[in-house]
C-alpha positions in Angstrom: 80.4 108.6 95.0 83.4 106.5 94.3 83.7 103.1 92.4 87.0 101.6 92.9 87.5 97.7 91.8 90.8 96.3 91.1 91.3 92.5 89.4 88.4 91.8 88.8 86.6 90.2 85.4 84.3 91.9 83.7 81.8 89.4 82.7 78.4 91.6 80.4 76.2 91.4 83.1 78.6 92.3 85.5 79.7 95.4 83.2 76.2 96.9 83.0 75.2 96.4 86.6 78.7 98.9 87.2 77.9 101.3 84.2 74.4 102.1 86.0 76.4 103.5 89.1 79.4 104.9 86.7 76.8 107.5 86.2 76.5 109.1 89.0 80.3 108.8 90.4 82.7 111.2 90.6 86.4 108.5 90.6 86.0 105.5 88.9 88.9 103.4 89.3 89.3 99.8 87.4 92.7 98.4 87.4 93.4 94.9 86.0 89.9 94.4 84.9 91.0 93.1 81.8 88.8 96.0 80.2 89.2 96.3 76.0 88.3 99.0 73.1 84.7 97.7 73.3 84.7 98.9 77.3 85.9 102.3 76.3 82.7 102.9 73.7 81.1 103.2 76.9 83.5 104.8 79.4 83.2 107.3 76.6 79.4 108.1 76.8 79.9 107.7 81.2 82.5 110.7 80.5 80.5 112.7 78.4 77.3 112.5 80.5 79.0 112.5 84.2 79.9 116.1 84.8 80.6 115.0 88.7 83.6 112.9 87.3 86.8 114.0 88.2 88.9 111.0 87.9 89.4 107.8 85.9 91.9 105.5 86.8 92.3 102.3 83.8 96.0 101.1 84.3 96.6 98.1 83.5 94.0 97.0 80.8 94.7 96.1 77.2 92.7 99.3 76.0 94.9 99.8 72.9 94.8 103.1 70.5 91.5 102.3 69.6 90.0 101.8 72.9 91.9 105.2 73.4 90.0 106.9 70.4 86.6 105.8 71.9 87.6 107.3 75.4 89.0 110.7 73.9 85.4 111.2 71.7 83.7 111.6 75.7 86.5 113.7 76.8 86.5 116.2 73.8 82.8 116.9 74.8 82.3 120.1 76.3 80.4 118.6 79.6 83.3 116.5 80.9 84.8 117.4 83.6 87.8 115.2 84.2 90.7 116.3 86.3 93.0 113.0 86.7 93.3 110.2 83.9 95.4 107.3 84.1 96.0 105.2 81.4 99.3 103.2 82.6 100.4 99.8 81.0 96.9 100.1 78.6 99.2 98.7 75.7 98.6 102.8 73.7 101.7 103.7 71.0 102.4 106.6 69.5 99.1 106.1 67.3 97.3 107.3 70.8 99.4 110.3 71.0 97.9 112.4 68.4 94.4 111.7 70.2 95.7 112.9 73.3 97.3 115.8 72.2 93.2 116.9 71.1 92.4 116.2 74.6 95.1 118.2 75.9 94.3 120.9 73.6 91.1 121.7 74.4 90.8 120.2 77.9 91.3 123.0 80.6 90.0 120.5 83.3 92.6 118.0 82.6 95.3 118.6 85.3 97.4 115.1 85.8 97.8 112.6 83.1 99.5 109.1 83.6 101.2 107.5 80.6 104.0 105.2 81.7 104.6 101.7 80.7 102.9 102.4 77.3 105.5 102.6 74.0 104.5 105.7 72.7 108.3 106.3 72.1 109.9 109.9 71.3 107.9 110.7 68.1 104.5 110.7 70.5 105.6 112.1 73.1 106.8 115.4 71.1 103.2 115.2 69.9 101.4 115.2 73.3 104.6 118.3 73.5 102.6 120.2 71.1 99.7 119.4 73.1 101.0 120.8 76.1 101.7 124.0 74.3 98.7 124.7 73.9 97.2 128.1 75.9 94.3 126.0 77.0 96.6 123.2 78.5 96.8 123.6 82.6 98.6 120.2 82.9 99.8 120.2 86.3 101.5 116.8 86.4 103.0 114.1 83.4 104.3 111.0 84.3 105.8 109.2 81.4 107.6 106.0 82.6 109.3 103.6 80.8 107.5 105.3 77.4 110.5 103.8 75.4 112.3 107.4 75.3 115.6 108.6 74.1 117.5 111.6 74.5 115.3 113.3 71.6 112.8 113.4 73.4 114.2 117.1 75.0 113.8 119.2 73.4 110.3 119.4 72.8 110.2 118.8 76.5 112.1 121.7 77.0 109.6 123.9 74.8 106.7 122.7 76.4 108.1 123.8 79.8 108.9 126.9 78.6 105.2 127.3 78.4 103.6 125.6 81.0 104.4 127.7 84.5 101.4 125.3 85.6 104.0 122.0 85.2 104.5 120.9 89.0 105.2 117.3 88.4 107.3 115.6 86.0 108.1 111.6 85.8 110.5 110.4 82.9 112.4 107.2 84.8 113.2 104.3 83.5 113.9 105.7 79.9 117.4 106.1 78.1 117.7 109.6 78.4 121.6 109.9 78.9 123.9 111.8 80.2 123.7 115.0 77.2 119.9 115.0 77.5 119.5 115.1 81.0 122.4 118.2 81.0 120.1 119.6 78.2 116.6 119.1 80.3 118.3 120.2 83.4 119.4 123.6 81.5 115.9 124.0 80.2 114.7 123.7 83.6 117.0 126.3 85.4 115.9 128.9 82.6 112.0 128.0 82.2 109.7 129.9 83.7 108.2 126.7 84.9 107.9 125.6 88.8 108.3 121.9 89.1 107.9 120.5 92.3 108.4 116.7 91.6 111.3 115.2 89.2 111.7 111.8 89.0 115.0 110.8 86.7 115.4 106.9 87.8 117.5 104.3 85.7 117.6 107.3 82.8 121.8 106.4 82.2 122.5 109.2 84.4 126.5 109.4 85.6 128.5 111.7 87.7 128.9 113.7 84.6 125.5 115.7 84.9 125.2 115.9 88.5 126.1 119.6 88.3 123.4 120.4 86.0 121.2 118.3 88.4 122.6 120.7 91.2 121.9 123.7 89.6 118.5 123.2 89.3 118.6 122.2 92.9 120.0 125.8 93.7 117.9 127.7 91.7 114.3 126.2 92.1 113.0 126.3 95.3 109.5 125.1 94.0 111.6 121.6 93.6 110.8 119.3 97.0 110.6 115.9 95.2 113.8 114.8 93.6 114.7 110.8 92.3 117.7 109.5 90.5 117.7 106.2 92.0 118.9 103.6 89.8 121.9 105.4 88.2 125.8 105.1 88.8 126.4 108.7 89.9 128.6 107.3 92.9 130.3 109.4 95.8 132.0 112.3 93.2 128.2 113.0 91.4 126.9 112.7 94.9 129.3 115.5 96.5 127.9 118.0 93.1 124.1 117.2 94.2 125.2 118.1 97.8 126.4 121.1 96.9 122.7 122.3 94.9 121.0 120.8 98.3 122.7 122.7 100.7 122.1 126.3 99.0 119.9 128.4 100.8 118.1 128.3 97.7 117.1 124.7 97.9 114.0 123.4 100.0 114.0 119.7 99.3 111.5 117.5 100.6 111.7 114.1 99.4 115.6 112.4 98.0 115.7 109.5 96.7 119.0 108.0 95.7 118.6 104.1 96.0 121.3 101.9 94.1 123.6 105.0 93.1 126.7 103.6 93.8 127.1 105.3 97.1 129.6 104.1 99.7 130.7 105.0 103.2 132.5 108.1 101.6 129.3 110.0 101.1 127.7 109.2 104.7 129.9 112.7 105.4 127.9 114.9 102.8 125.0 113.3 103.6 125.4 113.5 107.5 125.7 117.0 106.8 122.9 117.1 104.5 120.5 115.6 107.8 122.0 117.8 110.1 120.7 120.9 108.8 118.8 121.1 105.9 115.7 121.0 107.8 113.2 120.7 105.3 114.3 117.1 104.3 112.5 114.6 105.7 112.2 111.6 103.7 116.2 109.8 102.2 116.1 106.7 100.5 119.2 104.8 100.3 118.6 101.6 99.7 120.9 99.1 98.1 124.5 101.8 98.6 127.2 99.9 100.0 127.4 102.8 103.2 128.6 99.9 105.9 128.6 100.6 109.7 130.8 103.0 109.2 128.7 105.1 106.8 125.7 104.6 109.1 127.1 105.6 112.2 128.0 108.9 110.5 124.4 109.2 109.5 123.1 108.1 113.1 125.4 110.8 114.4 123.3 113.7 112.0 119.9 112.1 113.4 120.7 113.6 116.6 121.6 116.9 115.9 118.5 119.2 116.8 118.3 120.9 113.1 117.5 117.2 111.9 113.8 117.0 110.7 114.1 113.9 109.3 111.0 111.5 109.3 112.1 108.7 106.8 115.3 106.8 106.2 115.3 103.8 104.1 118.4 102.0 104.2 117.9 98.5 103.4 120.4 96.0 102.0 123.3 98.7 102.8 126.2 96.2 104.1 125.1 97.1 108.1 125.7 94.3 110.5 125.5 94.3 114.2 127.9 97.0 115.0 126.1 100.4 113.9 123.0 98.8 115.9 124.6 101.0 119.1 125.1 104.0 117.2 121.0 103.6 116.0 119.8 103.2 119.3 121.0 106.3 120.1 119.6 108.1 117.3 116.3 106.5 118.5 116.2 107.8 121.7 117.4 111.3 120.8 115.7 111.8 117.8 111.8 112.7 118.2 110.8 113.5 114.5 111.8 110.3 112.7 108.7 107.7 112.5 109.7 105.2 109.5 112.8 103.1 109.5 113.7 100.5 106.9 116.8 98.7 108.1 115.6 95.1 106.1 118.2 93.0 104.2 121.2 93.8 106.6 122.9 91.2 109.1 121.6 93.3 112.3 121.1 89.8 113.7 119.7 89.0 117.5 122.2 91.1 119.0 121.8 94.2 117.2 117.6 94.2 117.1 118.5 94.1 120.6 120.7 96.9 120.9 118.0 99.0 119.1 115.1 98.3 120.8 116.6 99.9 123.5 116.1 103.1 121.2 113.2 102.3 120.8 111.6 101.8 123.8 112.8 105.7 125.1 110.7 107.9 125.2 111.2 110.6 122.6 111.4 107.9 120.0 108.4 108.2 117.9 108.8 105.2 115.2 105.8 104.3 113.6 107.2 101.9 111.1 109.8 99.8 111.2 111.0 96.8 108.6 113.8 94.4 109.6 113.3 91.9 107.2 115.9 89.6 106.4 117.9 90.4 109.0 119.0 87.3 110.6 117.1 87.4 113.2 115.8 84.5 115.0 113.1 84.0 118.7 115.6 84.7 120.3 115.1 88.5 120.0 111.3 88.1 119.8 110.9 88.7 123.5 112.7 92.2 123.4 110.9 93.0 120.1 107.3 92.0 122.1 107.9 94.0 124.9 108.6 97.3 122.1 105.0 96.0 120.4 103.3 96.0 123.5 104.4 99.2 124.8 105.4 101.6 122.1 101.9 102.9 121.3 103.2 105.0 118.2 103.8 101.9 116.5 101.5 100.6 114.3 103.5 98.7 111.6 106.2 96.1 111.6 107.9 94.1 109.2 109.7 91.2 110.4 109.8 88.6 107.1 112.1 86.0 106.0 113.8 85.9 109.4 113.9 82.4 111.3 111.2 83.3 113.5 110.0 79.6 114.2 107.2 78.8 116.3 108.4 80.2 119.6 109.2 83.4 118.1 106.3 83.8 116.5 104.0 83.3 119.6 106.0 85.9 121.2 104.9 88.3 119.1 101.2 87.3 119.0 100.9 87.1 122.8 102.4 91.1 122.3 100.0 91.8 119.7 96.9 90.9 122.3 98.0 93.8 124.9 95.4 96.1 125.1 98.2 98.6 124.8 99.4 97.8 121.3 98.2 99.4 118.7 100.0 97.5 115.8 97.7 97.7 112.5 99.9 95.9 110.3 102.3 93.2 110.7 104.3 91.8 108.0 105.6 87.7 108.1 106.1 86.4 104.3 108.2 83.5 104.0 108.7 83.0 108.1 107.1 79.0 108.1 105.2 78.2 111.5 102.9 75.2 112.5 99.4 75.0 112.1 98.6 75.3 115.8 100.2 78.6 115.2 98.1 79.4 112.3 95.1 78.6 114.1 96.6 81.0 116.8 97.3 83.8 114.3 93.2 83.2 112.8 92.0 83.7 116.4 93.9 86.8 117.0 93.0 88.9 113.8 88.9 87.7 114.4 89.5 88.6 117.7 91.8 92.2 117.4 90.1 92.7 113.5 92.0 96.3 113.5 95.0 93.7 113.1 96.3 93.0 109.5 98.4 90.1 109.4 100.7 89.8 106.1 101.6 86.4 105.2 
């Protein structure tokens, strides 16, 4: 049984009525409840008498170190069984820490735990450290973002690595690591016995400077699918290091993420030859890189070489305007693995939708998803783009907001959207402004096609 509630307030009537079914549930998830300490006195006695609960999910509430006491006295108990806690933005400091570190001492069940957005600062964080240490820890993943971390922080990372082969996923983004600390972490990594297969480094002050520490741990751990340094200047010269850690034989990434990392045009020729044959990549996230048409035809030119097993690229607000849209289209119809494209907050414009729904419509193109938000575009396109809605089966969500859609273009789409052929679940139109006989149009179609989500 599963109880999952989100914004919602709990009134006390309301609060027992859901503590009678907590009982029996094995996830309980209740973000933005505006749950306090006095909710966790309870929580604590659901815990210790729900042996069937394997997850409990409370971002989001002011809880505070004492509410966090009262929830560690159920999970200490010997019949709790909890696998997955998450306890993000719950307002906990470094007070919670020592608390935690109990739980994680003598909690063998306890395989994720979600931290981030709480201040528990370096000096808590070495403490859960210690936890971690512990022989009867089997923490399998840690996020702690935005915890108010410095470069301390490390070394007691390091040492709780060292120890814990069972670490798979590790989140420290959006703290001010720095340069030295991430070259220290990254060292600790390539010589711990440890197998992460998730690191997620965003916004932590990283440069150029430690991209070859980054790389080495690229080379040497092939448990490592899920890498993210979005957020940090690296630029093309820290980009051509990581290249050279993904292209080892060694490396079997998954999952890249390297939005807003300074990136221009000159890296579109280590990353085209990243796409072209590292064949166990298939999601890249570029968004916000100055690449240009240039960069992208590069990139479009990788999509179509065979070895390419790419199923994600998100490019949005990269500088692309009209004239890669040719070079797209004929990734599209070439390329029959990729299913999401995010090409939103680039002047594409009429034209170059156009141009790529040409792509589109052939038939080894299998997109699923496709945003071209804030694109320029205008009705004029919304006949092309109706005919790809009506006919393109695989595709089942489309983004088209803050484009100058107008009445007509809108209509287009809906009259699309009614073809027993489509099978569009989701379609996205914030900000586009319509009239109310179009409204009314856009009520009747989701009563009548209720499989339809429209997004406004």
């Amino acid at each position: 049984m599963e109880l999952d509630i989100q914004c919602e307030e709990m009134n006390p009537s309301r609060w027992a009525e859901l503590l009678s079914t907590m009982k029996s549930c094995k996830t309980i998830r209740l973000d933005d409840c505006n749950l306090s300490s006095s909710n966790c006195e309870d929580l604590s006695s659901i815990i210790s008498m729900n042996p069937s609960l394997t997850e409990l999910k409370l971002n989001n509430n002011e809880l505070g170190d004492a509410g966090m006491e009262y929830l560690c006295k159920g999970l200490l108990m010997p019949s709790c069984r909890l696998q997955k806690l998450w306890l993000q933005n719950c307002n906990l400091t470094s007070a919670s820490c020592e608390t935690l570190r109990s739980v994680l001492s003598a909690q063998p069940s306890l395989t994720e735990l979600h931290v981030g957005d709480n201040k528990l600062g370096t000096s808590g964080v070495k403490v859960l450290c210690q936890g971690m240490m512990n022989p009867n820890c089997k923490l399998q993943k840690l996020q702690l973002e935005y915890c108010e971390l410095t470069g301390d922080i490390v070394e007691a990372l390091n040492a709780a690595l060292q120890s814990k082969p069972t670490l798979k996923e590790l989140s420290l983004s959006n703290n001010t690591l720095g340069d030295t600390a991430v070259k220290q972490l990254c060292r600790g990594l390539v010589e711990a016995s440890c197998n992460l297969e998730l690191l997620h480094l965003e916004n932590c002050g990283i440069t150029s400077d430690t991209c070859w520490e980054i790389s080495a741990v690229l080379s040497n751990k092939s448990s490592l699918i899920d890498l993210s340094v979005g957020d940090n200047k690296i630029g093309d010269s820290g980009l051509a290091l990581l290249c050279q850690g993904l292209m080892h034989p060694n490396c079997k990434i998954q999952k890249l993420w390297l939005w807003d990392c300074d990136l221009t045009s000159a890296s579109c020729k280590d990353l085209s030859r990243l796409i072209s044959t590292k064949e166990t990549l298939t999601e890249i996230s570029l968004i916000d890189n100055n690449l240009r048409d240039s960069g992208m035809e590069m990139l479009c030119q990788a999509l179509k070489d065979p070895k390419s097993k790419l199923q994600e690229l998100w490019i949005r607000e990269c500088g692309l305007t009209t004239a890669c849209c040719k070079a797209v289209s004929s990734a599209l119809s070439v390329n029959k693995h990729l299913k999401v494209l995010h090409m939103g907050e680039n002047k594409l414009g009429d034209a170059g939708v156009e141009l790529m729904c040409e792509g589109l419509l052939h038939p080894n193109c299998n997109i699923q998803s496709l945003w071209l938000g804030n694109c320029d575009l205008t009705a004029t396109c919304c006949a092309t783009l109706a005919t790809v809605i009506a006919t393109k089966q695989c595709l089942t969500e489309l983004d088209l907001s803050y484009n100058s859609l107008e009445d007509e273009g809108v209509r287009k789409i809906c009259e699309a959207l009614r073809n027993p052929s489509c099978n569009v679940q989701q379609l996205i139109l914030y900000d586009i402004f319509w009239s109310s006989e179009v409204d009314d149009e856009l009520r009747a179609l989701e009563e009548s096609k209720p499989e339809v989500k429209i997004i406004s």
